[in-house]
Backbone bond lengths (Angstrom), bond angles and torsions (degrees), N, CA, C in turn:
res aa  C-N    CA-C-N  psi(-1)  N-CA   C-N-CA  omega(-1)  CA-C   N-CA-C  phi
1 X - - - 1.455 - - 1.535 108.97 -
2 X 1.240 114.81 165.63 1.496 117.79 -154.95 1.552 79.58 -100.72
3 X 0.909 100.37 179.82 2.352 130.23 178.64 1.744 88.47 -83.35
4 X 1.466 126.66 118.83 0.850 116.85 143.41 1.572 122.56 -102.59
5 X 1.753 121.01 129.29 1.361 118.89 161.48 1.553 119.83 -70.68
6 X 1.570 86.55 161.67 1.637 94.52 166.11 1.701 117.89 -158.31
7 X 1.167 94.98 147.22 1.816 94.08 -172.69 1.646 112.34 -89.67
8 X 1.116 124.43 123.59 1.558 134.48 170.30 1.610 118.28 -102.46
9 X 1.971 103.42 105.11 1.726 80.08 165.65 1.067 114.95 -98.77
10 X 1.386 125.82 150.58 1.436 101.39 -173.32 1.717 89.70 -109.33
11 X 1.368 125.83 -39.37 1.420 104.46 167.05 1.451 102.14 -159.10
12 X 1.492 102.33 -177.97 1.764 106.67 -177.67 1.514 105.63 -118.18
13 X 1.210 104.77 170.61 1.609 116.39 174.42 1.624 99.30 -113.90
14 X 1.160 99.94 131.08 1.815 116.56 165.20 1.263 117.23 -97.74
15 X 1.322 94.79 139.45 2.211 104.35 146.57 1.408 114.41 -98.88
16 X 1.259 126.43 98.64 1.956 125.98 -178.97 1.041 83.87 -30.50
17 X 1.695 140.54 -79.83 1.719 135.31 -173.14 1.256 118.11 -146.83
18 X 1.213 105.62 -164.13 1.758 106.74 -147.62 1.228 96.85 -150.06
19 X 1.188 120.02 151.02 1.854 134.54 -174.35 1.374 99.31 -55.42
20 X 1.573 124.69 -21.57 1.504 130.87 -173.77 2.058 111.10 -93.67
21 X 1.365 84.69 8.48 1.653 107.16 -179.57 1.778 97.84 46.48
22 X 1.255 126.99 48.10 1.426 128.53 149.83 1.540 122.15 -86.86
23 X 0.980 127.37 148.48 1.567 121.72 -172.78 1.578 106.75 -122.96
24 X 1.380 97.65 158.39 1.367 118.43 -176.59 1.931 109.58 37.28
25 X 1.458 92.16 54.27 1.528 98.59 152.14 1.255 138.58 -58.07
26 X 1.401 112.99 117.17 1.912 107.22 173.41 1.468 107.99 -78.80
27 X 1.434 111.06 129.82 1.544 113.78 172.20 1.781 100.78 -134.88
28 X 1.186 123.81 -3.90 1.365 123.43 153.12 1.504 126.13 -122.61
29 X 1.667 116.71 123.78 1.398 80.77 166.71 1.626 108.78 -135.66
30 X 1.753 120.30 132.39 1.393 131.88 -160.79 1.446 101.82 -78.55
31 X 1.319 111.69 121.77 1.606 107.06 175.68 1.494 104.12 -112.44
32 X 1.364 85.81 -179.35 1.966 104.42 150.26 1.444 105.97 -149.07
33 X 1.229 96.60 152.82 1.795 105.05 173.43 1.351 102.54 -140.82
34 X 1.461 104.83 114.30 1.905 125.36 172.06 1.800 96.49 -96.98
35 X 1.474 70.01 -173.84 1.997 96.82 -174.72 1.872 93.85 -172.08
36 X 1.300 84.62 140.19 1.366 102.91 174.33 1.999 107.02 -124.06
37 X 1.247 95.33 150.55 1.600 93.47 155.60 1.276 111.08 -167.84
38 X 1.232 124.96 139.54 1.190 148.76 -162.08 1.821 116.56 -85.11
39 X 1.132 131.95 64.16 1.814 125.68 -170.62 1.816 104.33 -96.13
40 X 1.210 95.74 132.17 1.527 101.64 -176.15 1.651 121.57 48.94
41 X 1.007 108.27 52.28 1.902 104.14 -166.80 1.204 114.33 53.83
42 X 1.824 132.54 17.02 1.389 98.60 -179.28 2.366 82.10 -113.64
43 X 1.109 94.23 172.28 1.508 97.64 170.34 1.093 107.61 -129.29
44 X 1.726 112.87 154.70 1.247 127.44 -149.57 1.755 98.02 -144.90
45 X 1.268 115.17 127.78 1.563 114.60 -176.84 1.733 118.17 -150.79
46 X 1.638 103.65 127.68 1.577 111.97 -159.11 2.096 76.72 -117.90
47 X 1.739 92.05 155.56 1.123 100.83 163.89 1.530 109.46 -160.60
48 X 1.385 126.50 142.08 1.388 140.16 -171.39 1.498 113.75 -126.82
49 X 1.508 122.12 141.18 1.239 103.90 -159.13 1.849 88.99 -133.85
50 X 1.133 102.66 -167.51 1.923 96.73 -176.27 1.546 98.18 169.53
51 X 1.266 114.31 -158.77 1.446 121.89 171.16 1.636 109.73 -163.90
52 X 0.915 110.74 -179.98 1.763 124.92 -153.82 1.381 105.05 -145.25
53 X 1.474 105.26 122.98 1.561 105.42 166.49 1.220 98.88 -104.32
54 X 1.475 132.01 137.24 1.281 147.14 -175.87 1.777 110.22 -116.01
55 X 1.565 106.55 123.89 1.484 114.57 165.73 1.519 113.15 -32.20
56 X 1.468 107.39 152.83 1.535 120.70 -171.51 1.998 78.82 -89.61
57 X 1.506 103.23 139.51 1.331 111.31 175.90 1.340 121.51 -84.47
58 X 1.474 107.51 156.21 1.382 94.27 -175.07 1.538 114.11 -85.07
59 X 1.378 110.35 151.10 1.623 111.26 173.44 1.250 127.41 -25.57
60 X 1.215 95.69 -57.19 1.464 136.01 -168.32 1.526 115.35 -61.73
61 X 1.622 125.86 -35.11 0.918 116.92 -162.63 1.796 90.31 -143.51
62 X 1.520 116.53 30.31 1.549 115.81 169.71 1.483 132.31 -74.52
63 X 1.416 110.39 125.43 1.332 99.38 173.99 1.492 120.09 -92.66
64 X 1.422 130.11 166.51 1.261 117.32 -170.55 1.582 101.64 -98.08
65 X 1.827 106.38 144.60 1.102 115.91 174.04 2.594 114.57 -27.55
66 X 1.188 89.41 -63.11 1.537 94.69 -173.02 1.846 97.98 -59.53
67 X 1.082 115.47 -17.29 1.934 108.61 177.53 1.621 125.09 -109.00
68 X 1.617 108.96 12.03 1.443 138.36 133.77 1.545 88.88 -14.22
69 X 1.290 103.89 169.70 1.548 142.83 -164.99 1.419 111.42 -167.80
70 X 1.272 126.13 148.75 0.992 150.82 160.65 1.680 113.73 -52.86
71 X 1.326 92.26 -66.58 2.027 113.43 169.30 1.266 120.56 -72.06
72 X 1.478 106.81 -21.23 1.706 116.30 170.56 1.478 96.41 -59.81
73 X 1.407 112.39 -72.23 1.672 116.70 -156.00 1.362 107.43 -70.43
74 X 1.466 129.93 -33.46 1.651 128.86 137.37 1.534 120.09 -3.74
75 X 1.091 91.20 -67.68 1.751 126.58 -162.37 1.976 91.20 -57.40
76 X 1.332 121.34 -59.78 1.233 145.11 150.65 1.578 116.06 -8.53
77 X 1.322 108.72 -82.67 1.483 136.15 173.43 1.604 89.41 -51.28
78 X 1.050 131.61 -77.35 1.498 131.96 -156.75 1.517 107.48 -62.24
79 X 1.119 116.64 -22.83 1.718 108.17 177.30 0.935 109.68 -102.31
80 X 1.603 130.90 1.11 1.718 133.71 175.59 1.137 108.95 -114.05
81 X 1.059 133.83 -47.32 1.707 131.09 172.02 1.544 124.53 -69.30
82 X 1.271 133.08 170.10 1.293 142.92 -177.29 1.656 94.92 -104.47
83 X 1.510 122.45 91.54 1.611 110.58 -142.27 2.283 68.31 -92.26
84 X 1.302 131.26 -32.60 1.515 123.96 -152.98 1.380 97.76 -74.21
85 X 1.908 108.50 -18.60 1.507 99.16 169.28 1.773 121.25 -64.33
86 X 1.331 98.66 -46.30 0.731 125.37 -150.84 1.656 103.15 -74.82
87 X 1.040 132.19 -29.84 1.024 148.26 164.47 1.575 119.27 -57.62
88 X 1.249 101.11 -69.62 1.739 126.14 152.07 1.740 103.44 -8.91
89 X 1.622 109.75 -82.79 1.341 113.95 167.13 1.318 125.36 -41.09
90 X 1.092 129.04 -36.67 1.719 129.32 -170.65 1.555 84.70 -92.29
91 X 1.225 163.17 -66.96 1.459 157.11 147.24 1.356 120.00 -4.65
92 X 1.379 118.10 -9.95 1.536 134.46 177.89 1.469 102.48 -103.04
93 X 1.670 88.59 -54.17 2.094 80.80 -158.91 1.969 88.22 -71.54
94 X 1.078 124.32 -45.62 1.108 112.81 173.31 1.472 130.23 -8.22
95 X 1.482 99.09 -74.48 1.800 122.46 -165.23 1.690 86.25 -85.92
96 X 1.053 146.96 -31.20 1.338 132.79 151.89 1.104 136.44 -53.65
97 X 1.362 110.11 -18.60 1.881 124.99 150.09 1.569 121.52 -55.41
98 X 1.621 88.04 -52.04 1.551 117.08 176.84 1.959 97.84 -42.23
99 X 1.025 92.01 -91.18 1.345 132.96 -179.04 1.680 120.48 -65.03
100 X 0.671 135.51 50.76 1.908 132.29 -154.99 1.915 96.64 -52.08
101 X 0.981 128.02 112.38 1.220 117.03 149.48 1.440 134.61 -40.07
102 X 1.488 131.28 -22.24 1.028 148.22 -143.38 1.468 110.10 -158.31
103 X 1.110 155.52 69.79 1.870 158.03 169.12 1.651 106.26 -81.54
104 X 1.027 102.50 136.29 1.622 125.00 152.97 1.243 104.02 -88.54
105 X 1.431 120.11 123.32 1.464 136.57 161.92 1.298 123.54 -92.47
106 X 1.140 139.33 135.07 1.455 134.15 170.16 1.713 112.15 -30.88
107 X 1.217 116.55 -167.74 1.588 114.23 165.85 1.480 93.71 -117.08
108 X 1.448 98.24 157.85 2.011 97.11 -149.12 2.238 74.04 -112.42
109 X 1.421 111.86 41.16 1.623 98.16 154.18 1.501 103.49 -137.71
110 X 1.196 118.18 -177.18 1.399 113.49 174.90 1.270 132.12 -79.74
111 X 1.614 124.36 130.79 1.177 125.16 176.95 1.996 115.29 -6.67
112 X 1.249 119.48 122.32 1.834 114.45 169.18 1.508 105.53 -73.10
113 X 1.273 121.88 162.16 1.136 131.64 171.89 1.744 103.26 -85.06
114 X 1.670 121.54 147.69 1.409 108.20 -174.24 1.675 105.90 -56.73
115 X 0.863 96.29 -178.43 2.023 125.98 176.29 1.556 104.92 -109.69
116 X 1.632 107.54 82.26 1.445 108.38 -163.77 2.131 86.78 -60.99
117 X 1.651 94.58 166.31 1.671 101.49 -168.09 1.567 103.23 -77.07
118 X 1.125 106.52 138.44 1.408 111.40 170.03 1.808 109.77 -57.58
119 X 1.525 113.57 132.72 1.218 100.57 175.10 1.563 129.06 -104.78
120 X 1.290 114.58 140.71 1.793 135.13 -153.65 2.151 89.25 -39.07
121 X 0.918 135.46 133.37 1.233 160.60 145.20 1.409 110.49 -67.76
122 X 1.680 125.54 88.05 1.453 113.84 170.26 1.529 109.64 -110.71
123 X 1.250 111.37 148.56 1.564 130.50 -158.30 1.878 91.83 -107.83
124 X 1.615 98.62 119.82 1.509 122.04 179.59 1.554 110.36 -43.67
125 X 1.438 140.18 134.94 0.867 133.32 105.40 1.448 123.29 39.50
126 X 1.618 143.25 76.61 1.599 115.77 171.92 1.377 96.08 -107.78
């Protein structure tokens, strides 16, 4: 199965209003972006998170906070971020799930028996 992405907002930043008397302006918005992929029935999932400063909108062409979209603020993320970078990275930690660059192996002898504690040595009284 291929890498599927996905966009997460988890929330926005407002201006109550603006010298242009618009309300509840978005000028941040906090994401995350995962990926899943599925190899041999097991699933595997990376996720990276960041935030977005977004242009002050124009008058002219504002939508109101409550008539937001899902695909609007999408739309957002995808024309401000480097989304093929970004992707790229979750395509790493991914196949590095796959694949660990790095494993801890057992020790290839048999378990030691503990190292009972050495006991305190006190010197008599002269």
């Amino acid at each position: 199965m291929a890498i599927v992405y996905n966009w997460v907002v988890s929330s926005m930043d407002e201006y109550p209003t603006t010298p242009d008397n618009l309300t509840d302006v978005v000028f941040v918005v906090n994401w995350r972006r995962n990926a899943t992929d599925v190899v041999d029935d097991e699933t595997y999932f990376a996720d990276v998170y960041g935030s977005l400063t977004v242009p002050a909108p124009n008058p002219e062409d504002f939508t109101p906070y409550a008539d937001l979209t899902f695909d609007q603020v999408c739309g957002w993320l995808d024309a401000g971020l480097d989304v093929a970078a970004i992707d790229a990275g979750l395509a790493v930690q991914i196949g590095n799930l796959i694949n660990p660059p790095v494993v801890s192996l057992p020790l290839p002898w048999p378990p030691q028996p503990p190292v009972p504690p050495t006991p305190e040595i006190t010197e008599p009284n002269e």
